[in-house]
N, C-alpha and C positions, 0 to 999 in steps of 0.2 A: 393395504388399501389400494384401489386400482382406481385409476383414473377412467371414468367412464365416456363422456366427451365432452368434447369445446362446444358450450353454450355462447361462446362471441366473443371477440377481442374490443377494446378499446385502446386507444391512446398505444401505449406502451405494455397493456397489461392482457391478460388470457381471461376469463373467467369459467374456471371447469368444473366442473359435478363428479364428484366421485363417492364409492362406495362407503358407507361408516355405518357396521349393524347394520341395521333392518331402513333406516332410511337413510337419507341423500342430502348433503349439504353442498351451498356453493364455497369456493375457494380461490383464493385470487391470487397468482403467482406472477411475479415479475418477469418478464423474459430479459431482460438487459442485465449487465454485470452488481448492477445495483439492486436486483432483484424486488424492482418494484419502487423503490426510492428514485426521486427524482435528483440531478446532480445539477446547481446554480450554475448559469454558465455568465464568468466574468466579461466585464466589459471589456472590448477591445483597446488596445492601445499603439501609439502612432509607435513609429519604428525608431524615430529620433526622442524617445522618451530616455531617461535617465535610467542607469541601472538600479539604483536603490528601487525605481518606481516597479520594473521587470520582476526583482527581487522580492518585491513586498505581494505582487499581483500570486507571481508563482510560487511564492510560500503558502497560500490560502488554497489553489485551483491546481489542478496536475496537468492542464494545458493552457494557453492563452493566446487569443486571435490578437497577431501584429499586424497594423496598416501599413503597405508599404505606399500605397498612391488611394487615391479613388474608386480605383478599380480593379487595385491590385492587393490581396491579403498572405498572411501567410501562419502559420503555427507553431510555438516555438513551446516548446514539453520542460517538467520540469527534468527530465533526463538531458535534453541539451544545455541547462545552465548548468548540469553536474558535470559535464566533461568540459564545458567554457570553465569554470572554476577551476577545474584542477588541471587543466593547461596555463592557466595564472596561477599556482599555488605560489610560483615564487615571488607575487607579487604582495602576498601576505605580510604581516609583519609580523616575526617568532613567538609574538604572546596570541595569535593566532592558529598559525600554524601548527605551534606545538600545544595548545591546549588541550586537555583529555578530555573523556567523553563523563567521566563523573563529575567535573566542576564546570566544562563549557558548553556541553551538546546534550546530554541527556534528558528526555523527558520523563516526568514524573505519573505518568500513565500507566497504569495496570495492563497485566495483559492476561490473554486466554489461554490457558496448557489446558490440552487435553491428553490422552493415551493415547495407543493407535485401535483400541477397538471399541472408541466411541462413534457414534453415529453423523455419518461428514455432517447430516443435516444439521445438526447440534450442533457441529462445533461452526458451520459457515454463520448460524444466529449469533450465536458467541461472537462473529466477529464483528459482526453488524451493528451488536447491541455495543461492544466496546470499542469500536474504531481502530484496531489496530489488527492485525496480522494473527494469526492460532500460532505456538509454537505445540508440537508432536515431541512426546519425552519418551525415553523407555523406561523400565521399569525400575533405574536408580535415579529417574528424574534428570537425564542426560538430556541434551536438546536433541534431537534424534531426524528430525523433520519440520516443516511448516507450512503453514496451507494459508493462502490470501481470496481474497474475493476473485484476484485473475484467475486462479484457479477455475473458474466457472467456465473460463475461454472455451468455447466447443457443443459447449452445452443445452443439447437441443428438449425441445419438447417430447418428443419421441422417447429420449433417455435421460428422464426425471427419473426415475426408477433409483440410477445408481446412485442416488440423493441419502436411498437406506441401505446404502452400504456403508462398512467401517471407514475409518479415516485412513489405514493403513491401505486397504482395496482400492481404495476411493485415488489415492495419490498413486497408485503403480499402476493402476488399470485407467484411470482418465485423465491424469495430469501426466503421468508415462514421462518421456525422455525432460519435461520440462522443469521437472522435479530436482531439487539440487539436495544431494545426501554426501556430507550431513550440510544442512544452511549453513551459509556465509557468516560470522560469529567473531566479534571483536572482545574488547575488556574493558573494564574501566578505568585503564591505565593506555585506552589507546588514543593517538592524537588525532585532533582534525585530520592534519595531513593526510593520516593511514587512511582513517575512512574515509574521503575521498578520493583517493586515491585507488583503496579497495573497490569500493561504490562503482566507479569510474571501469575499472578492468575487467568484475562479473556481473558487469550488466543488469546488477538486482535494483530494489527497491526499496530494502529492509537490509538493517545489515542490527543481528541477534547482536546482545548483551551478556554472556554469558560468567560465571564467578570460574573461579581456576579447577574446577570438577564438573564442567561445562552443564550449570543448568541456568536454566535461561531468566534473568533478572529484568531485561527490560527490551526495547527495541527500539532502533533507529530507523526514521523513514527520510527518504528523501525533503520532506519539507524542514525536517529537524535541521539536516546539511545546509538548506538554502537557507533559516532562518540564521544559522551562526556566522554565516557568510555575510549575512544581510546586516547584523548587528555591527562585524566590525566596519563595512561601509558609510553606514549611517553614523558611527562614531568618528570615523576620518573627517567624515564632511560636516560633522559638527551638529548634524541634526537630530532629532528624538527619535528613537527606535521606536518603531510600533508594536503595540501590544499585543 
């Protein structure tokens, strides 16, 4: 199908007309990383706020506006509480630190495996529709690759096209040097510390779950790290961990 033209943008969104058979339907395509989905943006918070409160804000949002004055703002990611954290790891207490990722960090969320000659467009819905990350296997069901929504980083109107291309083309030809082969990949025997620490050093986002014939069981996101961080603050300080 070929995209024929831009009948008008709105907001955030394209509305184009493209070829199907013998007639012509409209279609609504996202331009942003979200692909049309809108992303809440949290309230701001003062700069003298507590960490549990930092903690709690940036476990739900992947970034968050800090006040420093009136006039003065500034942005604090959930990637800088992952390297503030694990510049304090020693600050932890060992039933912390050493906790694995099957009894203390794991989430219980499915995830999307695809091949590599399934269709990117397929599997980026796959990601959309499950919230979490694509893992790419070969064909003993090894983890082999992984594709996220940043993937889309680059990605113009002009070249929707490569959208039907395979997942395998799709990551060597658009996502190119960005690509990490094979993904960053722990166990269920690994402890906080590692993964942040890991987290921390290649600069991912996700760090795979994989069983000891590396296929891929679960995944860790950044908010999983901030919430286990989060839980044992709230239990130092005696308060109730939020749900």
């Amino acid at each position: 199908e070929e995209i024929r033209e831009i009948i008008g943008k709105k907001g955030n969104v394209w509305n184009i007309k493209r070829n199907e058979g013998e007639g012509k339907r409209s279609l609504t395509i996202g331009t942003g990383l979200e692909m049309g989905t809108s992303t809440p943006i949290p309230p701001p918070i003062h700069f003298q706020a507590s960490l549990p409160t930092l903690l709690s804000r940036l476990a739900s949002y992947p970034h968050c506006v800090v006040n420093i004055s009136a006039n003065q703002s500034t942005i604090t990611s959930q990637s800088d509480v992952i390297k503030f954290l694990a510049s304090n790891i020693t600050s932890y207490t060992p039933q912390v630190r050493y906790g694995t990722v099957s009894s203390d960090i794991a989430s219980n969320r499915s995830i999307a495996i695809v091949n590599p000659d399934t269709p990117v467009i397929q599997a980026f819905y796959r990601i959309l529709k499950q919230g979490t990350p694509c893992a790419v296997v070969d064909k003993n069901g090894r983890l082999a690759a992984n594709l996220s929504l940043s993937d889309l980083k680059g990605l113009k109107l002009q070249n929707f096209s490569v959208l039907m291309n395979s997942v395998s083309d799709y990551i060597l030809g658009t996502v190119g040097a960005r690509a990490k082969f094979p993904p960053v990949s722990v166990r269920s025997d690994t402890t906080f510390e590692q993964c942040l620490l890991l987290m921390t050093a290649t600069r991912v986002h996700h760090l795979w779950v994989v069983d000891y014939d590396d296929r891929p069981l679960s995944v860790l996101t950044t908010n999983d790290i901030i919430w286990a961080a989060g839980r044992s603050v709230w239990s130092f300080l005696g308060g109730n961990v939020p749900s």
